[in-house]
C-alpha positions as CSV (number, residue, x, y, z in Angstrom):
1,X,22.7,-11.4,37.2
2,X,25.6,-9.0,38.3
3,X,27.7,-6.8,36.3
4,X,30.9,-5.1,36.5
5,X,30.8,-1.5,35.2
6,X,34.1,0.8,34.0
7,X,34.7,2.5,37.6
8,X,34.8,-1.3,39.6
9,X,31.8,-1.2,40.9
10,X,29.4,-4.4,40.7
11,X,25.5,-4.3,40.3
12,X,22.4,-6.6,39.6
13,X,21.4,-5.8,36.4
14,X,18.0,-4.6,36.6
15,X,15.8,-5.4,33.7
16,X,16.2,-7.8,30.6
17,X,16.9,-5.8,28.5
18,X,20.1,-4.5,30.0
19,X,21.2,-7.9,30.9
20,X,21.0,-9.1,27.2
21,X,23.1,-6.0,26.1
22,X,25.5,-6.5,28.8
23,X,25.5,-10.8,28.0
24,X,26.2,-10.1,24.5
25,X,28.8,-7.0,25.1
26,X,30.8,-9.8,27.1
27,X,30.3,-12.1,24.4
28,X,31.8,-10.2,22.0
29,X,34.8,-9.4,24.0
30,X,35.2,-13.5,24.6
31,X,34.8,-13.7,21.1
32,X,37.5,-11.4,20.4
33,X,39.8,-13.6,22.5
34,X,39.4,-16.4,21.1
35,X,40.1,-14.7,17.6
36,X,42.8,-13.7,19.4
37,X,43.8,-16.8,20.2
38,X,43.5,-18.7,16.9
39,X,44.5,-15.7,14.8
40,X,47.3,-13.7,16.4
41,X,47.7,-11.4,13.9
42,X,44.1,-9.7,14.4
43,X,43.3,-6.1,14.7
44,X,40.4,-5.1,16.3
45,X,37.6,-2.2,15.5
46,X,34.4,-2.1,16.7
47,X,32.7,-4.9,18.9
48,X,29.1,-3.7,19.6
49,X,25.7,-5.7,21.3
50,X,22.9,-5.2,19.0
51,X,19.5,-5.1,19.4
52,X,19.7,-8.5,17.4
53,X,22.8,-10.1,19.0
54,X,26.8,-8.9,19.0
55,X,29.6,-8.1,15.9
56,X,33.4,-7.1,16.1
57,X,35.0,-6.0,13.0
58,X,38.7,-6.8,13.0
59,X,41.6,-6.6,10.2
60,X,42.7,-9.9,9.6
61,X,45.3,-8.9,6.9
62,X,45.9,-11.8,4.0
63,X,43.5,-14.3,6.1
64,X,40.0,-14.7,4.6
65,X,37.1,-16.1,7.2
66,X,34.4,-17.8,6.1
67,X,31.2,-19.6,7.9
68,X,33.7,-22.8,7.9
69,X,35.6,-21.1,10.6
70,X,32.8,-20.2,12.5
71,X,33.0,-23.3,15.1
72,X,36.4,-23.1,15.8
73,X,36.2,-19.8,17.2
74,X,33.0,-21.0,18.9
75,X,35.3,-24.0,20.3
76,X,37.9,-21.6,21.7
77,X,35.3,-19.2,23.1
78,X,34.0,-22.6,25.1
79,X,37.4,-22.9,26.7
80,X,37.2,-19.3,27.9
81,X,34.2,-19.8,29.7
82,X,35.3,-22.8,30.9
83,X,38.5,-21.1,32.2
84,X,36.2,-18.8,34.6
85,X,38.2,-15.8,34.0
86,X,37.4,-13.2,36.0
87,X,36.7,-9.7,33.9
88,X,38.3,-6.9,35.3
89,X,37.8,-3.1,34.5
90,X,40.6,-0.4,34.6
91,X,41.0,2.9,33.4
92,X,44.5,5.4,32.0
93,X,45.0,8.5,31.1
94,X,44.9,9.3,26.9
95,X,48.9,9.0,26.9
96,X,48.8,5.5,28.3
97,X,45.6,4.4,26.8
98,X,47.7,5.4,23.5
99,X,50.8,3.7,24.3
100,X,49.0,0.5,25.5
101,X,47.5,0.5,22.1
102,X,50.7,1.0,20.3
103,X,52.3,-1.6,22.3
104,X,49.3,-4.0,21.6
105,X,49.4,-3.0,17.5
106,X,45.8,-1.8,18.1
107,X,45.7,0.5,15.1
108,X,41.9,0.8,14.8
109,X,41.7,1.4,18.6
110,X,44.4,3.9,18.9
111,X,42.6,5.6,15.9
112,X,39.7,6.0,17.9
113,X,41.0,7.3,20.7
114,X,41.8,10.2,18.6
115,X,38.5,10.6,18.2
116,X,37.0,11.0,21.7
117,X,36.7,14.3,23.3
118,X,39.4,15.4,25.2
119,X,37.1,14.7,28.5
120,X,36.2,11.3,27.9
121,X,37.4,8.4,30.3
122,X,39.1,6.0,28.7
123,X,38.5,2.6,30.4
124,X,39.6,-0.7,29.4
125,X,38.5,-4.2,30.4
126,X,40.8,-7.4,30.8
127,X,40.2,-10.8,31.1
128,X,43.0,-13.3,31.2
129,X,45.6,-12.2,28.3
130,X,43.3,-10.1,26.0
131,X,42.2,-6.5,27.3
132,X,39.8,-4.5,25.0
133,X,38.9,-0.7,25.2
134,X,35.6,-0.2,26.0
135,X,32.8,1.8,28.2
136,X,31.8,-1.6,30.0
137,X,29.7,-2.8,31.8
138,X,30.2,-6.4,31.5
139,X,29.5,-9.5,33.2
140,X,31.7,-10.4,35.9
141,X,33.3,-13.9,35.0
142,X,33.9,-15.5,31.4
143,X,32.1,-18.3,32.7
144,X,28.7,-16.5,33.6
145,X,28.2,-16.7,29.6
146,X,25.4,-19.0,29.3
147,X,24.3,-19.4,25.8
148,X,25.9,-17.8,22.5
149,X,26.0,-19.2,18.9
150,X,27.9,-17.3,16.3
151,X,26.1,-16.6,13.0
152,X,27.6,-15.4,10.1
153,X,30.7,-13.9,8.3
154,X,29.8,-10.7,6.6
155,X,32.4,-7.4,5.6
156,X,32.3,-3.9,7.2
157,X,33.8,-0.6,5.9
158,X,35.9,1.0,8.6
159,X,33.3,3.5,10.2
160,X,30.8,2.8,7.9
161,X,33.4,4.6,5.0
162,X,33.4,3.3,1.7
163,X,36.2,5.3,1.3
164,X,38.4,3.3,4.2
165,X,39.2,-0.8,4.6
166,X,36.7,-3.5,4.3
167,X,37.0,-5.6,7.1
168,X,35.6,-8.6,8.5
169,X,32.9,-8.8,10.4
170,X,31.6,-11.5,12.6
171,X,28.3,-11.9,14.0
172,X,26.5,-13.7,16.9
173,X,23.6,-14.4,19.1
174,X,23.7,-14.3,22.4
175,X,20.9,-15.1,25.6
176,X,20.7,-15.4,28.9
177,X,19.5,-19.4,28.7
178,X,20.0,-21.9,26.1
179,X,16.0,-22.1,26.1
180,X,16.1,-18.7,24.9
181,X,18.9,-19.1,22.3
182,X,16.7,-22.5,21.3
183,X,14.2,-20.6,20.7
184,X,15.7,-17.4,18.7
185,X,17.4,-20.2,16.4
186,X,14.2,-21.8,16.0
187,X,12.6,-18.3,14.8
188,X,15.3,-17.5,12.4
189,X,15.0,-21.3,10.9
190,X,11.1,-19.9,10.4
191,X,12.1,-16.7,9.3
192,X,14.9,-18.0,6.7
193,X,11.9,-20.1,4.7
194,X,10.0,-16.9,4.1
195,X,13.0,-14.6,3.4
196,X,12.4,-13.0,0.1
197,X,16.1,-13.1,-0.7
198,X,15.8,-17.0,-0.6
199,X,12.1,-17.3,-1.6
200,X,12.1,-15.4,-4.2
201,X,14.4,-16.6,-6.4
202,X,13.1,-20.7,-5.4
203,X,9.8,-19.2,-6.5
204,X,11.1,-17.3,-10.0
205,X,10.0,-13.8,-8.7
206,X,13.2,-12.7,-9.6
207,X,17.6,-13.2,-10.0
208,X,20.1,-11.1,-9.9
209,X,23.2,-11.5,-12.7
210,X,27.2,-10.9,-11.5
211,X,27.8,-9.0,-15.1
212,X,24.9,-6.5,-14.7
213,X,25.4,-5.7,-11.0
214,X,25.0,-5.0,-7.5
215,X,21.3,-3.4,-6.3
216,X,19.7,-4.1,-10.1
217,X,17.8,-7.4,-10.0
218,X,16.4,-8.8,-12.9
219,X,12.2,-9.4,-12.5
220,X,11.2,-12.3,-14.0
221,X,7.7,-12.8,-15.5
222,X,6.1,-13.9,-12.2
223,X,7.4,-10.7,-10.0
224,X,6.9,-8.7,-13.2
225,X,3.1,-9.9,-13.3
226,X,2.6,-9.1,-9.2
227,X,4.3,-5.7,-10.0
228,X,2.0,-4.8,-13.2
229,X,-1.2,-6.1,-11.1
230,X,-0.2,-3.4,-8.2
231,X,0.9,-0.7,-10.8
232,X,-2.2,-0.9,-12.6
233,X,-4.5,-0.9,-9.6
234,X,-2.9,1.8,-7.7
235,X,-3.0,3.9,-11.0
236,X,-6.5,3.4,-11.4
237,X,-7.6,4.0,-7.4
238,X,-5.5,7.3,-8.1
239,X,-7.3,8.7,-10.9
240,X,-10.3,7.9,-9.0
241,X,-9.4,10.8,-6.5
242,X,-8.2,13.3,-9.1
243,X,-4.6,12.7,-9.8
244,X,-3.0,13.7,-12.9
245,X,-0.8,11.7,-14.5
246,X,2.5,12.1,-15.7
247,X,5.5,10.8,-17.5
248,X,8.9,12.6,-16.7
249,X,12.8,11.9,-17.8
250,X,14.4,9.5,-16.3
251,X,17.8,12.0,-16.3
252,X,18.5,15.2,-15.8
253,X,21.0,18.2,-16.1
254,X,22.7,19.2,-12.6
255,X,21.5,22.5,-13.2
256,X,17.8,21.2,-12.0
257,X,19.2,19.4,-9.1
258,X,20.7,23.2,-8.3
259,X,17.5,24.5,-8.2
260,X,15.9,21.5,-5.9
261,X,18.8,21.3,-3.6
262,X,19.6,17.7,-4.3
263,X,23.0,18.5,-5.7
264,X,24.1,20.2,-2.3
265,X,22.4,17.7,0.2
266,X,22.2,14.5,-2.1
267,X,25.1,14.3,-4.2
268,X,26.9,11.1,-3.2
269,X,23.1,9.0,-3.9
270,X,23.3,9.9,-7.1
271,X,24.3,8.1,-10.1
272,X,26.1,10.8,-12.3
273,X,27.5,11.3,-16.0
274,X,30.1,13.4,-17.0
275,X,32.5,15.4,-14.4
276,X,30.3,16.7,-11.5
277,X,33.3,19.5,-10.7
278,X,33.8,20.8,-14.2
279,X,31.1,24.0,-14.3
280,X,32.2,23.8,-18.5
281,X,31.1,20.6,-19.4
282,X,27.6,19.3,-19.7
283,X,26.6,16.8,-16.3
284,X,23.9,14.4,-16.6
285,X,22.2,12.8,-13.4
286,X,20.2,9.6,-12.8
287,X,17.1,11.5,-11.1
288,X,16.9,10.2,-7.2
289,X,13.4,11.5,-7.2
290,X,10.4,13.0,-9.2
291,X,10.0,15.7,-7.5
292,X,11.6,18.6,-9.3
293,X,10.1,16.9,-12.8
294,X,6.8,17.2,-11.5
295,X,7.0,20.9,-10.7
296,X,7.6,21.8,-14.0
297,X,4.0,20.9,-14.9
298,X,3.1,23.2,-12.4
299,X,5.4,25.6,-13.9
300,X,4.2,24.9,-17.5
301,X,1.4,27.8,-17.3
302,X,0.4,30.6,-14.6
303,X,-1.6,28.8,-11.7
304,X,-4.4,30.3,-9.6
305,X,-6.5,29.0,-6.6
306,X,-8.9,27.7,-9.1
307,X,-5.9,24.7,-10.1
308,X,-5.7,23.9,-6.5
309,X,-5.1,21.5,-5.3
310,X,-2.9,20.1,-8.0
311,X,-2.5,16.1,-7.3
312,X,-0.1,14.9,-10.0
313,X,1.3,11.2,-9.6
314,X,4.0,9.0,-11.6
315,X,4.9,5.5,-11.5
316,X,8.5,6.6,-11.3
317,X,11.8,4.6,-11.9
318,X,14.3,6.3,-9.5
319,X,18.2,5.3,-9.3
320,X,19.9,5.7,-6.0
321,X,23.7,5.2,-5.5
322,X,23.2,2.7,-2.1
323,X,26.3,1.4,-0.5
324,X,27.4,-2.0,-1.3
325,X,27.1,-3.2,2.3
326,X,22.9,-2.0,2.5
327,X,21.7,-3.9,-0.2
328,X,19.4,-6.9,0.5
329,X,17.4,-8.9,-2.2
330,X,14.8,-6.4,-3.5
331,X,14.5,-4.6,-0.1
332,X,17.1,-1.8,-0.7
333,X,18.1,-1.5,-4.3
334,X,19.8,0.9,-6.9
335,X,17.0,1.1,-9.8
336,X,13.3,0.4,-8.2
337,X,10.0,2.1,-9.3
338,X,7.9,4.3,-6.9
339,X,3.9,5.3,-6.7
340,X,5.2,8.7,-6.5
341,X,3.3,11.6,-6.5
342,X,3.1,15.5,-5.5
343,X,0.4,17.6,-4.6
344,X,0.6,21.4,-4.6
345,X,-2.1,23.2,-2.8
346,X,-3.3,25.8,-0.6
347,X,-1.9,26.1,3.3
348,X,-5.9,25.8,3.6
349,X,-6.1,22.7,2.0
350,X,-3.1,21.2,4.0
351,X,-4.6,19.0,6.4
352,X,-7.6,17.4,4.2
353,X,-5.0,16.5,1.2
354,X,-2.6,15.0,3.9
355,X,-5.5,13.0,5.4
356,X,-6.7,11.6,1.9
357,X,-2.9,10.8,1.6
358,X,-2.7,8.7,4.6
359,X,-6.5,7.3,4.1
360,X,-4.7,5.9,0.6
361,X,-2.1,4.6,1.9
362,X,-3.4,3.0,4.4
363,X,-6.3,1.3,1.6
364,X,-3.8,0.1,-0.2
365,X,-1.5,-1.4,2.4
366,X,-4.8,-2.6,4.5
367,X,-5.8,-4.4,1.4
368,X,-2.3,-5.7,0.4
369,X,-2.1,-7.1,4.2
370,X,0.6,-5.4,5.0
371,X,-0.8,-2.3,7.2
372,X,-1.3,-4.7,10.6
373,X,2.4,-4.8,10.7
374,X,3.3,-0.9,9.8
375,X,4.1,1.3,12.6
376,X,4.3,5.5,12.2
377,X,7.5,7.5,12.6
378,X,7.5,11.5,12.7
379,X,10.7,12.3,10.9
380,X,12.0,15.3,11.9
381,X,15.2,17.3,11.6
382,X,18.1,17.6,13.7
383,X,18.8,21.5,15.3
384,X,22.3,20.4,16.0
385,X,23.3,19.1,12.6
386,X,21.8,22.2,10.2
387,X,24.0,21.7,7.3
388,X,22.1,18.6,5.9
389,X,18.5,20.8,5.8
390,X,17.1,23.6,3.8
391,X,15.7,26.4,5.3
392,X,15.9,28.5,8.6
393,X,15.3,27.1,12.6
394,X,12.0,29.4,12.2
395,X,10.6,27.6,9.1
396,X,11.6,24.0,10.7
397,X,9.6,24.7,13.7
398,X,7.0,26.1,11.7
399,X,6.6,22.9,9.2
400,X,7.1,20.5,12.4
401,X,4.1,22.0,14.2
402,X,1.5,21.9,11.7
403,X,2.7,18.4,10.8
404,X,2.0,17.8,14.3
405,X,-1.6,19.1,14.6
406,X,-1.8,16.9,11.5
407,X,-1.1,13.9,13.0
408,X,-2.7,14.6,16.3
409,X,-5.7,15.5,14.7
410,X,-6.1,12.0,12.9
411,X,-5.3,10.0,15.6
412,X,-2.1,8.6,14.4
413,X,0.3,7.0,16.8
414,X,4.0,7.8,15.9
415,X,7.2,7.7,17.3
416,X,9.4,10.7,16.9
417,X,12.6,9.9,14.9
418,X,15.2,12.8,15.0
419,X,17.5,13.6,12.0
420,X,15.2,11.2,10.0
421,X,13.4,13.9,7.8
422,X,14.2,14.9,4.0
423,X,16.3,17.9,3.5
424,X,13.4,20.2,2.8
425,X,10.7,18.9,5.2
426,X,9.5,16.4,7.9
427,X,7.3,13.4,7.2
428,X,5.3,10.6,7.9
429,X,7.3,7.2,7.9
430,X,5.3,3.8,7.7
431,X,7.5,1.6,8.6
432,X,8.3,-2.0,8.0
433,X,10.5,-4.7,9.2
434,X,11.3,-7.6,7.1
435,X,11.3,-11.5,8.6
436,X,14.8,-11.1,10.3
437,X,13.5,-7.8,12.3
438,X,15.5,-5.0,10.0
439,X,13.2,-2.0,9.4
440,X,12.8,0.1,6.0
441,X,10.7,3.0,5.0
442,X,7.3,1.1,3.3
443,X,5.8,4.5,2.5
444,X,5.8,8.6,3.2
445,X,3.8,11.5,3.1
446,X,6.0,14.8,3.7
447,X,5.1,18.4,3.9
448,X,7.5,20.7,2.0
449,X,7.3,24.8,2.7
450,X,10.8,25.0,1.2
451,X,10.7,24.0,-2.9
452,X,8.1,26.0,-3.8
453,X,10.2,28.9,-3.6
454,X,13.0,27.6,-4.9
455,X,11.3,27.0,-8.3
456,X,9.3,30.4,-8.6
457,X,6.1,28.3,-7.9
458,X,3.4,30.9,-7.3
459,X,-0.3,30.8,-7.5
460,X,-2.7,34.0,-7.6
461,X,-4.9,33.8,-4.9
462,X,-8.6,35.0,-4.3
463,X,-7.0,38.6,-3.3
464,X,-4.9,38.7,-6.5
465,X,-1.7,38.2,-4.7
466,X,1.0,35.8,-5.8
467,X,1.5,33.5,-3.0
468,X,3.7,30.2,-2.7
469,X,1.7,26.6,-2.1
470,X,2.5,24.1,-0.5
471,X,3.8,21.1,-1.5
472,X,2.8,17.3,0.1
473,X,5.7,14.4,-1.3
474,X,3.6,11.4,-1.3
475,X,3.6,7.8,-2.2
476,X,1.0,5.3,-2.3
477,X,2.2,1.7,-2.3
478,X,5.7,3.2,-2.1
479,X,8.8,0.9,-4.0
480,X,7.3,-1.9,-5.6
481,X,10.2,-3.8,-5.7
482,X,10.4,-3.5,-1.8
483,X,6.9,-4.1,-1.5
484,X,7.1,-7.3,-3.1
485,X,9.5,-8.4,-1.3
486,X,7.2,-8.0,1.5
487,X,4.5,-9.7,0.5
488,X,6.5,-12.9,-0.4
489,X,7.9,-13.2,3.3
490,X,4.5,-12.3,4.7
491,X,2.8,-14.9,2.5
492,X,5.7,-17.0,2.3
493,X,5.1,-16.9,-1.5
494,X,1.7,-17.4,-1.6
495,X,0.3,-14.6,-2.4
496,X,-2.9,-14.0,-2.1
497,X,-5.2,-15.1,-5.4
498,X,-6.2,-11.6,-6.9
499,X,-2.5,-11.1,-7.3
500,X,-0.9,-14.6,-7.5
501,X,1.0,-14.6,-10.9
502,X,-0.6,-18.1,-11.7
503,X,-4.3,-18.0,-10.4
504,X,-5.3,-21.5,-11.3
505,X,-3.5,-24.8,-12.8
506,X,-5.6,-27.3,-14.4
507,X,-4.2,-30.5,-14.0
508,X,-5.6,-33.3,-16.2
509,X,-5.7,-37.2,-15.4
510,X,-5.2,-38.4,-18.8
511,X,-5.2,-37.4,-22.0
512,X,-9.2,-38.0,-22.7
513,X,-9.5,-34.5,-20.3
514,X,-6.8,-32.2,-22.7
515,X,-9.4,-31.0,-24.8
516,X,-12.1,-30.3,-21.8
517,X,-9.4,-28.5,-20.4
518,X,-8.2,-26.3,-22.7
519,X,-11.9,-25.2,-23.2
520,X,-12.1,-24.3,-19.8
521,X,-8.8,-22.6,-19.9
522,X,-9.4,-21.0,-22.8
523,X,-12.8,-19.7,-20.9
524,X,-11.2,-18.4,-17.3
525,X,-8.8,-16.8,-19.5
526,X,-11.2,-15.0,-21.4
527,X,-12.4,-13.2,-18.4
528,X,-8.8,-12.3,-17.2
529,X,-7.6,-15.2,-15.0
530,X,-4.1,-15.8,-15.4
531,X,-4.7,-20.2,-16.2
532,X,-2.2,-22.8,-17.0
533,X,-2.9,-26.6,-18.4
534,X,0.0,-29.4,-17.0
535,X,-0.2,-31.7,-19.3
536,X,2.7,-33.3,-19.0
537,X,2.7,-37.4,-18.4
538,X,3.7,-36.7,-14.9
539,X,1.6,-38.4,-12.1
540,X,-1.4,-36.2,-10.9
541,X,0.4,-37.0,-7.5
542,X,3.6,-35.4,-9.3
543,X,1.4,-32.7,-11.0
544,X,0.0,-31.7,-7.4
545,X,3.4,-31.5,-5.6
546,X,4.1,-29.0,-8.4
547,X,1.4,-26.8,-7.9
548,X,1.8,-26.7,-4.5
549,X,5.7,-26.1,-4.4
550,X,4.8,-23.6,-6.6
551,X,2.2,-21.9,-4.7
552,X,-0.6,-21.8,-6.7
553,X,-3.9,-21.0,-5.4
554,X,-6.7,-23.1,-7.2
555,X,-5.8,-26.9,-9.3
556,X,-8.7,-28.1,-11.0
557,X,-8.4,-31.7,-10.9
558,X,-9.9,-33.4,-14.5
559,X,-10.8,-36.9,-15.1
560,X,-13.4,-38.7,-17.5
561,X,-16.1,-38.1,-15.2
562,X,-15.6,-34.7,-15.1
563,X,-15.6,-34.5,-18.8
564,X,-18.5,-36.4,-18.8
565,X,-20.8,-34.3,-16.4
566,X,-18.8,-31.4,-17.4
567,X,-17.5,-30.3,-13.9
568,X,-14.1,-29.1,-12.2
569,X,-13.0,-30.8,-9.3
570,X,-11.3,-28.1,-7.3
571,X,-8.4,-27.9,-4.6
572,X,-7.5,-25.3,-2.7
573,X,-3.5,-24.7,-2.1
574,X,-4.6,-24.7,1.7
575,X,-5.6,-28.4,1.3
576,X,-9.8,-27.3,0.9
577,X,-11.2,-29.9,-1.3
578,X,-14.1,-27.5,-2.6
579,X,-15.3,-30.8,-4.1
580,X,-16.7,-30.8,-8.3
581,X,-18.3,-28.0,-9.5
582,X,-19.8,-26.2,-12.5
583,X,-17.4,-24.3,-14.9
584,X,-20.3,-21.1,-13.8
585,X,-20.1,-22.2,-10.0
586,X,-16.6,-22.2,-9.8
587,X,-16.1,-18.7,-11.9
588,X,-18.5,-17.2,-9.1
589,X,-15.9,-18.7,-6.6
590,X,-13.1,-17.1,-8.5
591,X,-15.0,-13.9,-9.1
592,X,-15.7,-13.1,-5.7
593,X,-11.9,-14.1,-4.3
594,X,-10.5,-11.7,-6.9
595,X,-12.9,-8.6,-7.4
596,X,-13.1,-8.3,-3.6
597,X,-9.0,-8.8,-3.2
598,X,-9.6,-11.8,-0.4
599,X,-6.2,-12.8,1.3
600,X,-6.6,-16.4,0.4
C-alpha cells in the first residue's frame, strides 16, 4: 500500500501498523468531506487516527448530529471513494496558510496555526473540493479506502478545555480489508454484552439518577453486597500483616492541602466550599486523597525507630472533580472508595515494605482474576515540565533510582511512562483496560521522599538524631467501584461464587417442597450463604431462565422426591447437572468453592 507524504513524495508503507494509521488519517479527511458536503456550514478542529480508529471534531453551529445521521455521511463518503480522487499534498508559507484559512471560514484551523512554532511547515492536503491542514501522510487516491464504518456521535471540548466550545465529535473504524473491519465489529458486538456500563445496570449492580448527577452512581444492594464482600476481606488480609486502621474526615480546611501541596498542583480536582481566593473566609475541601489525614496519626505523638514501620490503611471515600467528557459507568467517577493506605518507615526498610506491597496487591488481584490482564507502568516525572512536581531535579533522580533497583530487584516488567507520576513521587501503575481496550490505573504503590518534610514528620533514630521517613502511598484492591466494574465485564456478570451477591436460588416444583425449602434456606443461611426461595407459580422452566439471566451460581431444583429422600438436586449456572445430593454433601460443595475463592 503506497502513501503520499507532505513533501510529494510516494512510499510503500512498511508495516501495519503505519498503514492503519495512515488508512484511517485518510478516512477522516474523506469523512470530513462528506460533512462537508451534506453540511456546508461546518467548521473543522481536530481529525486524528487513533489507536482504536479515527475522530474529527467540527462546529456545526444550531445543527445537532445524532447516530441517525451516521449513514448518510457514510453514503456520501461511498461516493468519494467511488469518485477516485486523487489526494494531493501542498505546502504555504504561515501568511497564506492564514489567509487560506480565512478565506475557507476555518476558525479552529486558523487558531491553530497560531499555535505552531514559528519553524513549523505548514502543509495542506486536497482532494477534489475540500483541502484540510494537516502533517500527512495519506493514502494516495479516495478510492484506495477499503473498509471504514462510522461509530458513534459523542461531544469534545475545544482542546480538551472545559473552559472553550463543546463540539461534535464523530467517530469511526477503519481497516485495511472488510475481513478485518468484520471482524473488529464482531469483537465490539462481544465486547458490548460484557460492558459494565450496559451490564451492570441489566444486572442491578447499579443506576445512575439525572437529579443527583454526573460521576455519582447509586449502588444498588447487589453491587453494594460485591463491594462489602471485597471491603471486608481486604480489611481483614490487612490486619493480618500489621496495618492500623483508621477513620479520617471526609473534608478538610485548605490550610492542610497548603501543607501537602494539593492546593498548588491539585486544585482544579477538587471539589471545594466556600471562596478558594478569599485568604479571610473559611474554605472547605472535598479531600482528593488520605494522605495528609493519615500523617496526622503519625504526628499525634513523637515517633522513634521502634514505631517503624508504621502501616496505617483506610477504606477511604475520596471525591475528585473529573471532567464531564472522562466519565464512564463506574470506571472513572467523582465519589468512589479506595483500599488506601500509607506506610512510613525507615530508607532501610524501603524495599521489603514495597515488596509486601506489591506481593498484596498482586494476592488480591491474582485471586479476584484480574492480575493475568494487569500490565506494570513506572510513572515518572517529566524534567521539561517542573512546575506540576515538588521537589528539586536532585531529589527526582534520587526517588527514580531507588524505585528502579526496586523494581529490578523483583523482577517486575514495566514500561516507563513519562509525566505520569504524582506531584511528590514516582510509582508503580497496574494497569487495566476495560472490554473496549481504554486503560485506567487498577492499583499503585508510590514512594514519596517529599511529604515527610513538609509536615515536620521526624522519627528519632538509633543515633538519637531526628531524621525524616519515608513514605510508601499504597492501595490494595485500589477503587472498588472501578474494580467492580471490572469484574462484571471479565465475568460478564457472573461473578465468581465466593462473591456473587446471590450464591444459590432454590427453586421449588410445587408447593409440597416450600416448607423443605425454606428449611434448607434457612440452614445455608445460617452458615453465611447469601440464599433465596422462588416461589412464585412461574414454570420451573420460567424459574430457571430467571436464575440464569440473572447469573446465579447454584439452583437447587426441589420436587416431592426430594422432599421425600431429603436431597437437593443441584444445577450449576455453567449447565453442570451435579445431580441430587445431601443437604451435608452439597454444603461441602459450597464450602470448598467459597473458603478457597474458586472462579466458578
Amino acid at each position: 500500500m503506497k502513501a503520499i507524504y507532505n513533501d510529494g513524495h510516494v512510499a510503500e508503507l512498511e508495516n501495519k501498523a503505519e498503514e492503519l494509521q495512515v488508512i484511517r488519517h485518510t478516512a477522516a479527511h474523506i469523512m470530513a468531506q462528506a460533512i462537508k458536503r451534506l453540511y456546508p456550514h461546518a467548521d473543522f478542529a481536530y481529525g486524528p487516527a487513533t489507536e482504536k480508529g479515527f475522530y474529527y471534531d467540527v462546529d456545526l453551529g444550531d445543527t445537532k448530529l445524532t447516530d441517525e445521521d451516521l449513514p448518510a455521511i457514510e453514503a456520501e463518503m461511498k461516493k468519494i471513494i467511488k469518485e477516485n480522487l486523487p489526494i494531493k499534498p501542498f505546502v504555504l508559507s504561515r501568511e497564506e496558510a492564514v489567509k487560506l484559512m480565512q478565506e475557507n471560514k476555518e476558525v479552529y484551523k486558523e487558531e491553530h496555526i497560531g499555535d505552531l512554532s514559528e519553524d513549523a511547515v505548514i502543509s495542506f492536503y486536497k482532494q477534489g473540493e475540500y483541502v484540510d491542514m494537516c502533517v500527512g501522510p495519506h493514502l494516495t487516491y479516495t478510492k484506495a479506502l477499503k473498509a471504514f464504518k462510522l461509530t458513534k456521535i459523542s461531544g469534545a471540548y475545544w482542546k480538551n478545555d472545559k473552559n472553550n466550545k463543546m463540539l461534535t465529535r464523530i467517530n469511526g473504524i477503519a481497516f485495511a480489508t472488510q475481513a478485518e473491519l468484520d471482524e473488529y465489529v464482531k469483537m465490539v458486538e462481544e465486547a458490548e454484552k460484557r460492558d459494565h456500563n450496559k451490564l451492570g445496570r441489566e444486572l442491578g449492580f447499579f443506576t445512575t439518577v439525572e437529579c443527583i448527577g454526573q460521576g455519582l452512581p447509586i449502588i444498588m444492594p447487589k453491587g453494594s453486597r460485591v463491594i462489602q464482600l471485597l471491603q471486608r476481606w481486604v480489611e481483614d488480609v490487612e490486619q493480618q500483616h500489621g496495618y492500623l486502621l483508621t477513620k479520617t474526615p471526609l473534608m478538610a480546611k485548605r490550610d492542610l492541602y497548603k501543607i501537602s501541596g494539593h492546593w498548588d498542583h491539585y486544585r482544579d480536582g477538587m471539589f471545594i466550599m466556600g471562596d478558594p481566593d478569599d485568604e479571610e473566609a473559611e474554605c472547605l475541601a472535598l479531600r482528593p486523597m488520605t494522605c495528609p489525614f493519615q500523617y496526622q496519626v503519625f504526628l499525634n505523638e513523637g515517633r522513634s525507630y521502634r514505631d517503624l514501620p508504621m502501616r496505617l490503611g483506610e477504606t477511604s471515600t475520596l471525591f475528585r472533580n473529573e471532567d464531564s467528557g472522562e466519565m464512564h459507568g463506574l470506571i472513572r467517577v467523582r465519589q468512589f472508595t479506595i483500599s488506601e493506605g500509607h506506610l512510613v518507615l525507615t530508607p532501610e526498610q524501603l524495599e521489603a515494605e514495597f515488596e509486601d506491597c506489591l506481593s498484596l496487591c498482586k494476592y488480591f488481584l491474582g485471586t479476584v482474576g484480574l492480575l493475568e490482564d494487569c500490565t506494570f507502568r513506572f510513572s515518572q516525572w517529566d524534567p521539561a515540565n517542573t512546575a506540576k512536581y515538588e521537589g528539586t531535579p536532585e531529589q527526582w533522580e534520587a526517588a527514580q533510582a531507588t524505585m528502579k533497583k526496586i523494581l529490578d530487584d523483583l523482577d517486575v516488567e514495566y514500561e516507563i511512562g513519562i509525566d505520569e507520576a504524582a506531584f511528590y513521587g514516582p510509582k508503580l501503575d497496574i494497569q487495566y483496560k476495560n472490554v473496549f481496550g481504554k486503560e485506567d490505573t487498577i492499583v499503585t504503590i508510590q514512594i514519596d521522599m517529599l511529604l515527610a518534610e513538609k509536615f515536620g514528620m521526624y522519627y528519632t533514630d538509633t543515633d538519637g538524631q531526628k531524621k525524616l521517613p519515608y513514605i510508601i502511598h499504597r492501595t490494595s484492591l485500589g477503587c472498588y467501584e472501578r474494580t467492580l466494574a471490572f469484574l462484571i465485564e471479565k465475568y460478564a456478570g457472573a461473578l465468581p461464587t465466593w462473591m456473587a451477591p446471590e450464591q444459590v436460588r432454590i427453586l421449588t416444583i410445587t408447593d409440597r417442597a416450600l416448607d423443605f425449602a425454606n428449611e434448607v434456606e434457612d440452614r445455608l443461611k445460617k452458615q453465611g450463604y447469601r440464599v433465596t426461595v422462588d416461589s412464585t407459580q412461574n414454570t420451573l422452566k420460567y424459574k430457571i431462565r430467571n436464575a440464569q439471566m440473572e447469573k446465579i451460581p447454584y439452583m437447587i431444583i426441589l420436587g416431592d422426591k426430594d422432599v421425600e429422600n431429603r436431597t437437593v438436586s443441584v444445577r450449576h449456572r455453567s449447565g453442570e447437572d451435579l445431580g441430587a445430593l445431601s443437604v451435608e454433601a452439597f454444603e461441602a460443595t459450597l464450602a470448598d468453592v467459597v473458603n478457597n475463592k474458586l472462579k466458578k
